[in-house]
C-alpha positions as CSV (number, residue, x, y, z in Angstrom):
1,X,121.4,37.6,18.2
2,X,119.5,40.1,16.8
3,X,119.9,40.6,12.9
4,X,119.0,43.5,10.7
5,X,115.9,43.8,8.5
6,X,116.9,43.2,5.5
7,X,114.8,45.5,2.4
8,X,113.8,43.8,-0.6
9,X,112.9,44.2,-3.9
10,X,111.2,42.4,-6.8
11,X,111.8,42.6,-10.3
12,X,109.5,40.3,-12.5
13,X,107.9,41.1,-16.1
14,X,105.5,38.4,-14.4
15,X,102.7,39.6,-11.8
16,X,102.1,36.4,-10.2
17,X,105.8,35.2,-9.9
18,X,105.9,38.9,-8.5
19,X,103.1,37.7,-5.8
20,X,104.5,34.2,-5.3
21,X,107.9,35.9,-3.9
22,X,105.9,38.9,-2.0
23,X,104.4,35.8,-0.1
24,X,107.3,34.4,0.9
25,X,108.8,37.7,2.0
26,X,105.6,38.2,4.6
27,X,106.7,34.7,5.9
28,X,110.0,35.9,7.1
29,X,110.4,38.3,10.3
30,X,113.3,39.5,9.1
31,X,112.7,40.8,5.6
32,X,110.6,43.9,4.5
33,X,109.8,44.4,0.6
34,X,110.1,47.7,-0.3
35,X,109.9,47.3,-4.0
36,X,108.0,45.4,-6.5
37,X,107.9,45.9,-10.0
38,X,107.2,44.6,-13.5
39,X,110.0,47.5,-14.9
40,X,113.4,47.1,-14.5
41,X,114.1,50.7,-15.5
42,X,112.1,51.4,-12.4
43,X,114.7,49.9,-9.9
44,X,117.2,52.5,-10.8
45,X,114.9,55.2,-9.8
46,X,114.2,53.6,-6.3
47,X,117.9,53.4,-6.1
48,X,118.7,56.8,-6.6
49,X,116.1,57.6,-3.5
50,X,115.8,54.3,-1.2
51,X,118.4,52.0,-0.9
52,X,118.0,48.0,-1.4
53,X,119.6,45.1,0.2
54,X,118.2,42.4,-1.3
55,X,116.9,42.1,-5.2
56,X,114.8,39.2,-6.3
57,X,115.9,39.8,-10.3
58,X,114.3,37.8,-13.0
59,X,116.4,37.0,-16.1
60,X,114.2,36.6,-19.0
61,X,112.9,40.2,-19.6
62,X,111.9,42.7,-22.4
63,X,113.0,45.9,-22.7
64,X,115.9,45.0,-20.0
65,X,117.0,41.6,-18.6
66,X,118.1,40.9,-15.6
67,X,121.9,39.9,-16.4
68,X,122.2,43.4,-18.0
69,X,120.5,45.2,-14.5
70,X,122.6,43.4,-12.6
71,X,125.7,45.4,-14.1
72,X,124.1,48.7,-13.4
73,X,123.4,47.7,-10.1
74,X,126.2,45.2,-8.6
75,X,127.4,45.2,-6.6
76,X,125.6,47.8,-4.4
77,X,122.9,45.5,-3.9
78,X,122.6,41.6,-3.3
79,X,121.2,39.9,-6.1
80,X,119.6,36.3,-5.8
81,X,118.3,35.3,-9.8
82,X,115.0,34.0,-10.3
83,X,114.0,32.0,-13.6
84,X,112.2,29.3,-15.1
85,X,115.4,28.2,-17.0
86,X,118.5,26.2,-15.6
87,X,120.6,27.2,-18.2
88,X,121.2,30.6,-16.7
89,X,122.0,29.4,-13.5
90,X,125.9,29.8,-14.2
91,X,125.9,33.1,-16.1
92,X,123.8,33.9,-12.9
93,X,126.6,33.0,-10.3
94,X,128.8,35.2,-12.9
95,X,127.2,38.1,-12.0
96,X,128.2,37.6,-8.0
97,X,124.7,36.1,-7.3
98,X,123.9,35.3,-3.4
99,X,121.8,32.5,-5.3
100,X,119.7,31.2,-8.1
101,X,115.9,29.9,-8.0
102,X,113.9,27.9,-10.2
103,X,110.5,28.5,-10.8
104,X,108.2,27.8,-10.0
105,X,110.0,28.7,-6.3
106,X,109.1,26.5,-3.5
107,X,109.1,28.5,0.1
108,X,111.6,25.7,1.8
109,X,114.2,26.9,-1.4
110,X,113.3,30.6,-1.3
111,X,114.2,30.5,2.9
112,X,117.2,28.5,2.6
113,X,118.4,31.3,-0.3
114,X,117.4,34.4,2.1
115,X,119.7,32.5,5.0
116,X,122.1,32.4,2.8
117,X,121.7,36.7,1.9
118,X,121.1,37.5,5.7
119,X,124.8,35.6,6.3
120,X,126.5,37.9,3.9
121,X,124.4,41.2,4.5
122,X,125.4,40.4,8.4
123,X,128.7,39.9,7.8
124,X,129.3,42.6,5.5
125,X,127.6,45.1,8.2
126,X,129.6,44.0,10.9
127,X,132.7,45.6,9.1
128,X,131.5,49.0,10.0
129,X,131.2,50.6,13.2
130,X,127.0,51.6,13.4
131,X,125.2,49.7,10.7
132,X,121.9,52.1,9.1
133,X,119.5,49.1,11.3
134,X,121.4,49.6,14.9
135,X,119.0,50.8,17.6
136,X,119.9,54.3,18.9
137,X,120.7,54.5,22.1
138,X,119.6,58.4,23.1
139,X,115.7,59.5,22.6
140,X,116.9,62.8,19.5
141,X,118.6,62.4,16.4
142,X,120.2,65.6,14.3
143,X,118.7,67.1,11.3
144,X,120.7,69.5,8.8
145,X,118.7,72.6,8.0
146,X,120.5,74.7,5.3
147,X,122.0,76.6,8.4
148,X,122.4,74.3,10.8
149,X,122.3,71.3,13.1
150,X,118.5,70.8,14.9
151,X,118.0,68.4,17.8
152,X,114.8,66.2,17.2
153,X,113.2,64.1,19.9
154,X,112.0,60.9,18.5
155,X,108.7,61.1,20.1
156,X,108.1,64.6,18.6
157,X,107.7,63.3,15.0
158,X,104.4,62.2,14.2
159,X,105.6,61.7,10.8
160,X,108.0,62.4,7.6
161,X,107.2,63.4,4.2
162,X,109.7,63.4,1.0
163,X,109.1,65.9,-1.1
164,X,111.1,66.4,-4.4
165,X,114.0,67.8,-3.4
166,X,113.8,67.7,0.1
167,X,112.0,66.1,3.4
168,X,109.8,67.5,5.5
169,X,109.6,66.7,9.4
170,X,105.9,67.1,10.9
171,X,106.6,67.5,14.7
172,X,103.9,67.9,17.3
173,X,105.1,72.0,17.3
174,X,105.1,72.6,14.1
175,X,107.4,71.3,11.2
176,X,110.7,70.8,9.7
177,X,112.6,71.2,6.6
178,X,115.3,69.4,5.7
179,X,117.4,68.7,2.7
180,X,118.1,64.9,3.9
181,X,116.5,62.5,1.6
182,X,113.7,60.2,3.5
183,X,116.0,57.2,3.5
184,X,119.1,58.5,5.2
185,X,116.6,60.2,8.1
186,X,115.0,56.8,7.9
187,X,118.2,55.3,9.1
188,X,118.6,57.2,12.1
189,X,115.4,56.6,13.6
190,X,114.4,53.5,16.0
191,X,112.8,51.0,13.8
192,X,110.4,49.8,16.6
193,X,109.1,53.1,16.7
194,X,108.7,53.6,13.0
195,X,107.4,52.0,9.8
196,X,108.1,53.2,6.3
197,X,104.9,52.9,4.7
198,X,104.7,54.8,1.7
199,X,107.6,55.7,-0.7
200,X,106.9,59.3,0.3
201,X,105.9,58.6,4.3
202,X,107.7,57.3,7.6
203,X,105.4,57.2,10.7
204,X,105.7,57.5,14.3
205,X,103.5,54.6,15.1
206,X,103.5,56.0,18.7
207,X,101.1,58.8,16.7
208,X,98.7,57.1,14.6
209,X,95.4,57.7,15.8
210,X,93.6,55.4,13.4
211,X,93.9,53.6,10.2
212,X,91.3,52.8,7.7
213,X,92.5,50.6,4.5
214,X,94.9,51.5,3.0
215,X,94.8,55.0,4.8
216,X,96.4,56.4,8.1
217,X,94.9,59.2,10.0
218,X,97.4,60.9,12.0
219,X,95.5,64.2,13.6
220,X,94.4,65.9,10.8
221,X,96.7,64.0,7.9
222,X,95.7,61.0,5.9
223,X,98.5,59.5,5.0
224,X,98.2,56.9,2.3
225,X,100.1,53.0,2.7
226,X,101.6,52.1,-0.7
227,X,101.2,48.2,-2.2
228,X,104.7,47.2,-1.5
229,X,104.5,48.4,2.0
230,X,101.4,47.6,3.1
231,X,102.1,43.5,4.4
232,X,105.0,44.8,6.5
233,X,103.0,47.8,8.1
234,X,100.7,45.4,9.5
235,X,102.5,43.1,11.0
236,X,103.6,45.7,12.8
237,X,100.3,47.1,13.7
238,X,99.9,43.4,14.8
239,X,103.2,42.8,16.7
């Protein structure tokens, strides 16, 4: 059975329990981290452009803790409650958790919590008819112009940029301006064929002529690969 990636994020007022749980997330084929951030305030932007599956939400935070985020956010996105303090554990479940880990977090605990995620996410996207991750099964997708419908051929696009109130298709003939955000074109697309790597890029990694650090040359573009993307890009590469 093939399941769907499942896009994570990270919120953590500490950078290395930030890097402990990016780790993990590299370890499992199935999960891509999308986010990763010391600032909770920051998750509600990402929200409002790119959605999120899966939150890894410390409790103990300033400015914002995680029990209060989790009422802006639940229940939109799947929350699994990462502390160094048991005594949260059953405010935790309160809040709908998927699950709760103690630091520090060991990887056997972290997978067994992520099964547990991918059973619910599954389940819940078998309830609708095409879930966002399904493979299409014709070579174009539709894009809405402010006047109409336009056919796209998946192997046209050598890559998509968001702009700030709009996206912007670059096709081997020219481009393409659409008023789709990046993340709902992102779910029509094939994702064998192509990798968010940027919070502003998709690319067609049938197009990618080179790639040099964290930069991707595609023709005459350089098209730069953001932290929290860069680990699943490469396995890709590498796939």
């Amino acid at each position: 059975m093939a399941f769907p990636i499942i896009r994570c994020g990270i919120v953590d007022d500490k950078p290395l329990a930030i890097e402990v749980l990016r780790a993990h997330i590299t370890h499992v084929p199935f999960l891509t981290l999308v986010q990763a951030t010391t600032n909770p305030l920051e998750v509600l932007t990402h929200l409002s452009e790119e959605p999120i599956d899966l939150l890894f939400l410390d409790i103990q935070m300033p400015q914002l803790n995680g029990l209060q985020l989790a009422r802006l956010i639940a229940p939109k996105v799947r929350l699994i409650f990462t502390t160094a303090y048991a005594d949260y554990a059953l405010e935790g479940f309160e809040h709908s958790a998927v699950d709760y880990l103690l630091k520090p977090i060991s990887f056997e605990r972290f997978y067994k919590a992520v099964l547990k995620a991918r059973a619910l996410i599954t389940s819940l996207a078998s309830t609708v008819a095409l879930p966002p991750t399904t493979e299409p099964n014709r070579p174009y997708f539709f894009v809405k112009t402010e006047t109409r419908l336009v056919k796209v051929d998946f192997r046209s696009v050598r890559y998509i940029e968001a702009m700030q109130n709009y996206s912007v298709l670059h096709l081997t003939e020219g481009r393409l301006m659409t008023l789709q955000p990046i993340h709902q074109l992102v779910q029509q697309l094939p994702a064998t064929q192509f990798v968010r790597v940027h919070k502003s890029y998709v690319v067609n990694l049938d197009q990618i002529d080179s790639v040099e650090r964290s930069r991707i040359c595609i023709g005459q573009a350089i098209i730069p690969v953001g932290d929290t993307y860069r680990d699943d890009f490469y396995r890709r590469l590498t796939n």
